[in-house]
ROKE-283347 format. One line per 5 residues: number of its first residue (from 1); their letters; for each residue x, y, z of N, C-alpha, C, O. Coordinates in nm, 4 decimals, always signed. Layout:
<pts>
NUM	a	X Y Z X Y Z X Y Z X Y Z  ...;
</pts>
This chain:
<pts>
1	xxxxx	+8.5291 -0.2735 -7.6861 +8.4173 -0.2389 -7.7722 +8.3964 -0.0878 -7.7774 +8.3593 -0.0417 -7.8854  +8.4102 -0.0271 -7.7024 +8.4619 +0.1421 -7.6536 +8.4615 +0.1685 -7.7793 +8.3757 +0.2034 -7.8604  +8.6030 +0.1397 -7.7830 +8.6525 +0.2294 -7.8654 +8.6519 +0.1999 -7.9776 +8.6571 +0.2952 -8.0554  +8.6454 +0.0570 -8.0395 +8.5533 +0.0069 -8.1784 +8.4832 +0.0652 -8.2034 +8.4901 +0.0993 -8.3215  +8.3594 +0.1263 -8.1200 +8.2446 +0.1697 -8.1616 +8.2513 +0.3339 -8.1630 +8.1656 +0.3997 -8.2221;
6	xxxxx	+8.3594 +0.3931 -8.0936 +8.3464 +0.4981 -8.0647 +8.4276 +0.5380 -8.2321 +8.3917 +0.6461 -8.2790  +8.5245 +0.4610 -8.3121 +8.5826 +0.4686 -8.4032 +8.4765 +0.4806 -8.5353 +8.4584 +0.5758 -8.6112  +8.4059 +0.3296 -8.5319 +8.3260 +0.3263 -8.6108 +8.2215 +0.4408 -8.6579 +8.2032 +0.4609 -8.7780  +8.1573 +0.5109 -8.5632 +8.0706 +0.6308 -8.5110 +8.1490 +0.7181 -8.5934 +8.0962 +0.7592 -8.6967  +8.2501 +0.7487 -8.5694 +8.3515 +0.8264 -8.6555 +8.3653 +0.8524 -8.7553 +8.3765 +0.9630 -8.8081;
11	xxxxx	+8.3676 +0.6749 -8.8273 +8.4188 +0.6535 -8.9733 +8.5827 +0.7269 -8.9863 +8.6253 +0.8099 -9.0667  +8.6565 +0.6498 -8.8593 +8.7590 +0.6843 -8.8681 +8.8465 +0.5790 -8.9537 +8.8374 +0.4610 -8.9197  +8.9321 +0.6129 -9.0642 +9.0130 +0.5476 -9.1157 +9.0627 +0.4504 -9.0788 +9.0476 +0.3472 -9.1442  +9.1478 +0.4521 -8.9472 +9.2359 +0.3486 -8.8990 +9.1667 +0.2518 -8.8440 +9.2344 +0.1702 -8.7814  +9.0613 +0.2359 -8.8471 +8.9736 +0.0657 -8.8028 +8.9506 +0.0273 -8.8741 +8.9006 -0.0785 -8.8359;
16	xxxxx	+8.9438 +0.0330 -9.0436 +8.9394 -0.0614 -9.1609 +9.0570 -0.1128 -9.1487 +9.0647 -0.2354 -9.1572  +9.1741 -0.0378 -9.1267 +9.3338 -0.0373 -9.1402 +9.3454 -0.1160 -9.0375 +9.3399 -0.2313 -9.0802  +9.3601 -0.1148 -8.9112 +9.3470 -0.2360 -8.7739 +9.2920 -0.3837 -8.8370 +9.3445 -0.4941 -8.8510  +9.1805 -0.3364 -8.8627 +9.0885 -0.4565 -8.9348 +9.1886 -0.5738 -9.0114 +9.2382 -0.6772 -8.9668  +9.1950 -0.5110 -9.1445 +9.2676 -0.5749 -9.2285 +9.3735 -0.6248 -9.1976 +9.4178 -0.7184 -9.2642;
21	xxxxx	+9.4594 -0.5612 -9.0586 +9.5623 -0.5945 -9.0191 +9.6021 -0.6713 -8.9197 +9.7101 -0.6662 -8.8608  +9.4904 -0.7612 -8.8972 +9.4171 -0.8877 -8.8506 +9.3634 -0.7868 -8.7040 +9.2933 -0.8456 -8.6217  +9.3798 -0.7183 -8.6920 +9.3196 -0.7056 -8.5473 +9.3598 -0.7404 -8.4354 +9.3055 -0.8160 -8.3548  +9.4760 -0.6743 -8.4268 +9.5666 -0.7593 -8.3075 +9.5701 -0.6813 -8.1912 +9.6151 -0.5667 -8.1938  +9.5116 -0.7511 -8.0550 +9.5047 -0.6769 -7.9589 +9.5666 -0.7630 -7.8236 +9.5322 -0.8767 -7.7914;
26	xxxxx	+9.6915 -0.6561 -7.7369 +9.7695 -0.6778 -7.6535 +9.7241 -0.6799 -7.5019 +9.6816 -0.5696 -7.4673  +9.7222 -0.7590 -7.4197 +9.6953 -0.7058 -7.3053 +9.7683 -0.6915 -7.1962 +9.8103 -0.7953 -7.1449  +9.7980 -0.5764 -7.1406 +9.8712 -0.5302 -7.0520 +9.8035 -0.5333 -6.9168 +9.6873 -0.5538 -6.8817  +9.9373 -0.5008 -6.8406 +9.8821 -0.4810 -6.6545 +9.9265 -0.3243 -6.6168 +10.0389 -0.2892 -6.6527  +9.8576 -0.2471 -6.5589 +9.8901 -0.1059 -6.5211 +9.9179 -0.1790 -6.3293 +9.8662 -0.2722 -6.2676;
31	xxxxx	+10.0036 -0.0957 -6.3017 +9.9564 -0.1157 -6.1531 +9.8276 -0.0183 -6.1101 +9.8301 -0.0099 -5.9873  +9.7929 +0.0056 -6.1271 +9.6687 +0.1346 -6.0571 +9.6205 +0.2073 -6.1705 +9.6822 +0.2486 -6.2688  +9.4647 +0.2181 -6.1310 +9.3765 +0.2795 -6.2462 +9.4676 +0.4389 -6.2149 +9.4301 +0.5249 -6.2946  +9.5583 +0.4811 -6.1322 +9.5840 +0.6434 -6.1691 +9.7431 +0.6049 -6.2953 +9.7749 +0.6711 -6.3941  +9.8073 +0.4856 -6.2429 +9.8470 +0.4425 -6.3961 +9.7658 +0.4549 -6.5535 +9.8128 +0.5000 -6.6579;
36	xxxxx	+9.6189 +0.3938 -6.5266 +9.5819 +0.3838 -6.6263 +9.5810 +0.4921 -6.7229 +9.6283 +0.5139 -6.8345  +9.4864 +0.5701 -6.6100 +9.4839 +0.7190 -6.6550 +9.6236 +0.8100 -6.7145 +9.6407 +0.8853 -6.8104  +9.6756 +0.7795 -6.6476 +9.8037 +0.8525 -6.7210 +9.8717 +0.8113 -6.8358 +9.9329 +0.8993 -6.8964  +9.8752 +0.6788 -6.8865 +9.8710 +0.6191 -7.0439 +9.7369 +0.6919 -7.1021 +9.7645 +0.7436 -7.2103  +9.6478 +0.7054 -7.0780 +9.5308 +0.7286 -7.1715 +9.5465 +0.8807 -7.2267 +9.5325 +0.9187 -7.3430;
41	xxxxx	+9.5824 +0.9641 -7.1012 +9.6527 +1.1378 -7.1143 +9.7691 +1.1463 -7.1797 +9.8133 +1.2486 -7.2320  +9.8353 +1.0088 -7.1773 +9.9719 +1.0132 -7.2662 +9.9191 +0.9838 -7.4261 +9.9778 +1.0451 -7.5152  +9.8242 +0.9036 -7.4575 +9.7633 +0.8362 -7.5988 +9.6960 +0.9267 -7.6455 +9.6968 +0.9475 -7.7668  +9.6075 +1.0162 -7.5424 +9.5460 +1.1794 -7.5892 +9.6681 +1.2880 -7.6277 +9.6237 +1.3747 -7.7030  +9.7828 +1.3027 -7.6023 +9.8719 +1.3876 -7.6503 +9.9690 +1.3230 -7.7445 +10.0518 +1.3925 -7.8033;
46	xxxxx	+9.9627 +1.1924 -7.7619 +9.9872 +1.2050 -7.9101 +9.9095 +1.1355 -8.0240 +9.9487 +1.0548 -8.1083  +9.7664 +1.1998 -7.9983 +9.6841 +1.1560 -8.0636 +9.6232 +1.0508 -8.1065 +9.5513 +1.0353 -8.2051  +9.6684 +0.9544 -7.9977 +9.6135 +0.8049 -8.0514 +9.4756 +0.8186 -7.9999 +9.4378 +0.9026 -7.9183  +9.3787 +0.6930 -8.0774 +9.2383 +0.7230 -8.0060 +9.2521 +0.6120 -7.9027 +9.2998 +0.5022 -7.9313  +9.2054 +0.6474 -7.7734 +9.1625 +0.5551 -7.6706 +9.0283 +0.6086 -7.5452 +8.9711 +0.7151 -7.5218;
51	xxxxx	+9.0221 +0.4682 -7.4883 +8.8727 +0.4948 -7.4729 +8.8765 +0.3803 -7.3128 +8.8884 +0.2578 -7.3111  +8.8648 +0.4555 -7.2191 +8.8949 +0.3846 -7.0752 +8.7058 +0.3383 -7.0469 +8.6129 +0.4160 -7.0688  +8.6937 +0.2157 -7.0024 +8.6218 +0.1732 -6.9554 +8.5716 +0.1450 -6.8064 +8.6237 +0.0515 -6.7456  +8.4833 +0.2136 -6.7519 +8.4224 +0.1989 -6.6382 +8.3881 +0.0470 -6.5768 +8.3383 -0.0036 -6.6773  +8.3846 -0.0411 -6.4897 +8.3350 -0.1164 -6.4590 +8.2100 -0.0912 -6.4566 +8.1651 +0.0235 -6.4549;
56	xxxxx	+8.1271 -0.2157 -6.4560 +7.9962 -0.2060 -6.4317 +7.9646 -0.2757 -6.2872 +7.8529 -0.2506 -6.2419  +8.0356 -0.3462 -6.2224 +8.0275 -0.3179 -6.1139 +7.9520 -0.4882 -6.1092 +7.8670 -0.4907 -6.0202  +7.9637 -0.6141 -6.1771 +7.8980 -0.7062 -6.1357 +7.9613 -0.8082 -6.1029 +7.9287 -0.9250 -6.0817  +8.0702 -0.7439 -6.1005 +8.1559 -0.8922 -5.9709 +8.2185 -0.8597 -5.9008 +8.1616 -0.7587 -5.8595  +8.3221 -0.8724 -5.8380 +8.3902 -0.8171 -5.7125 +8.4484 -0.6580 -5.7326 +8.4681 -0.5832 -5.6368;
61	xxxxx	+8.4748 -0.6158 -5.8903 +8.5431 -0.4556 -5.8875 +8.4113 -0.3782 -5.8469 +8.3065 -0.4278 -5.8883  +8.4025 -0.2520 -5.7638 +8.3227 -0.1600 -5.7610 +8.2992 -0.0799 -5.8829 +8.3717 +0.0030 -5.9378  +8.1551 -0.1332 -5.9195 +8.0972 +0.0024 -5.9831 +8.1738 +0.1138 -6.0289 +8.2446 +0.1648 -5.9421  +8.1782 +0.1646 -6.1420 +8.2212 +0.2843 -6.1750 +8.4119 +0.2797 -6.1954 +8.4774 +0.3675 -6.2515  +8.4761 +0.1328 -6.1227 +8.6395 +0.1731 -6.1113 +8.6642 +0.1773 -6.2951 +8.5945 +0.1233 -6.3810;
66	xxxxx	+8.7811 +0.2566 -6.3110 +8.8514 +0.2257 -6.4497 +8.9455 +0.1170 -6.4681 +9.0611 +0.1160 -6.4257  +8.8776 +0.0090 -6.5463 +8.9776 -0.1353 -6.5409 +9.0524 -0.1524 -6.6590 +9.1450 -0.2305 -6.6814  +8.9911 -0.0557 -6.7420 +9.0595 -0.1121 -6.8897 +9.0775 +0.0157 -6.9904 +8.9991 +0.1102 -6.9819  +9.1594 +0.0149 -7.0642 +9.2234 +0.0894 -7.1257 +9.2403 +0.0468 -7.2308 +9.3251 -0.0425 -7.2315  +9.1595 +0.0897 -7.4081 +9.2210 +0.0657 -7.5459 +9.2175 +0.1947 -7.6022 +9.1424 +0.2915 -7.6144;
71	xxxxx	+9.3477 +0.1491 -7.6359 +9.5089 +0.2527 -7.7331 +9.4870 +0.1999 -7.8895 +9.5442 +0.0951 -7.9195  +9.4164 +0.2594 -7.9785 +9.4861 +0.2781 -8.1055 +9.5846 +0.3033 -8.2098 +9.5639 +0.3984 -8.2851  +9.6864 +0.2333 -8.2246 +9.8156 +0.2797 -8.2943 +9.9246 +0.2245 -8.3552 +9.9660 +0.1164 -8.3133  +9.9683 +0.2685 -8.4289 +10.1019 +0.1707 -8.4213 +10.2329 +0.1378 -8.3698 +10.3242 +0.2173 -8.3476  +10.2333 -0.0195 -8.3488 +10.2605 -0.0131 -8.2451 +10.4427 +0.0307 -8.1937 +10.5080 -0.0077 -8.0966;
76	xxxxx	+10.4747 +0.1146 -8.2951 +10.5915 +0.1877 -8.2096 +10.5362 +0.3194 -8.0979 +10.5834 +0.3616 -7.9924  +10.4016 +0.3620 -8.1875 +10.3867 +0.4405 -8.1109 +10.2927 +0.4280 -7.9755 +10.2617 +0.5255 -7.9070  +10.2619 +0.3243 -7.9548 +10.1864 +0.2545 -7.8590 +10.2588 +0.2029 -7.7358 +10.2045 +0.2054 -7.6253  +10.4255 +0.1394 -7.7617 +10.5213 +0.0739 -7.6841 +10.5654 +0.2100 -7.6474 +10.6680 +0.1857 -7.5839  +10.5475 +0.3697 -7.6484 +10.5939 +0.4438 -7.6177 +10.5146 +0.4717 -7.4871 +10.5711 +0.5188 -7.3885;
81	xxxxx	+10.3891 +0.4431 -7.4887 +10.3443 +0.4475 -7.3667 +10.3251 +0.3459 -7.2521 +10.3135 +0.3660 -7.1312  +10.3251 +0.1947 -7.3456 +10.3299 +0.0721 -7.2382 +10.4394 -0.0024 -7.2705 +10.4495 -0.1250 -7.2737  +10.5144 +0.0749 -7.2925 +10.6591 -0.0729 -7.3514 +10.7615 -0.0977 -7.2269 +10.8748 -0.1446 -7.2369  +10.6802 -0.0455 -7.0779 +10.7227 -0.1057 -6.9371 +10.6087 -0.1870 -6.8734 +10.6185 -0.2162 -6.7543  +10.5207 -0.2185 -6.9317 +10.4065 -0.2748 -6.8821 +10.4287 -0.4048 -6.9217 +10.4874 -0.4309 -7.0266;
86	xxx	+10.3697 -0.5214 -6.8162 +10.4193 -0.6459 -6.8290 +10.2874 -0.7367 -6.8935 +10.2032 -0.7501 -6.8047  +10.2625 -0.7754 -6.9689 +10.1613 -0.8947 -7.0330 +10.0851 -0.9150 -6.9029 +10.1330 -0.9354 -6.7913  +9.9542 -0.9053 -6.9393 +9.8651 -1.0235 -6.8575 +9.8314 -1.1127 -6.8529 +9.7628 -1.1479 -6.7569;
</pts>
């Protein structure tokens, strides 16, 4: 929702374009939020929009960890950053 909303706020182009294009979203496994982080620094240099999410902390993850990660793009250029990452 991040980054839906952080798009929308925007009135960035490519979420009508996602939209229409049914909206298809992948889910991956990082081993370690310093994995995560480093796809998200990789999606910031080549400009994809993404938007890491904090836990909120109401079930067993602590407060504050980074669990999740959404990448805007297409997806050749998306498998450039997780196209070793295994399905969840």
């Amino acid at each position: 929702m991040g980054l839906y909303k952080k798009l929308r706020r925007a009135r960035d182009d490519r979420l009508p374009a996602w939209e229409r294009a049914g909206a298809a979203k992948v889910c991956l496994r990082a081993d370690s939020e310093t994995a995560l982080l480093a796809i998200a620094e990789g999606a910031r240099r080549l400009g994809l929009p993404s938007h890491v999410v904090a836990d909120a902390g109401r079930t067993r993850v602590v407060a504050g960890s980074r669990t999740v990660l959404a990448v805007l793009g297409a997806g050749e250029e998306v498998d450039k950053l997780t196209g070793r990452l295994k399905l969840l």
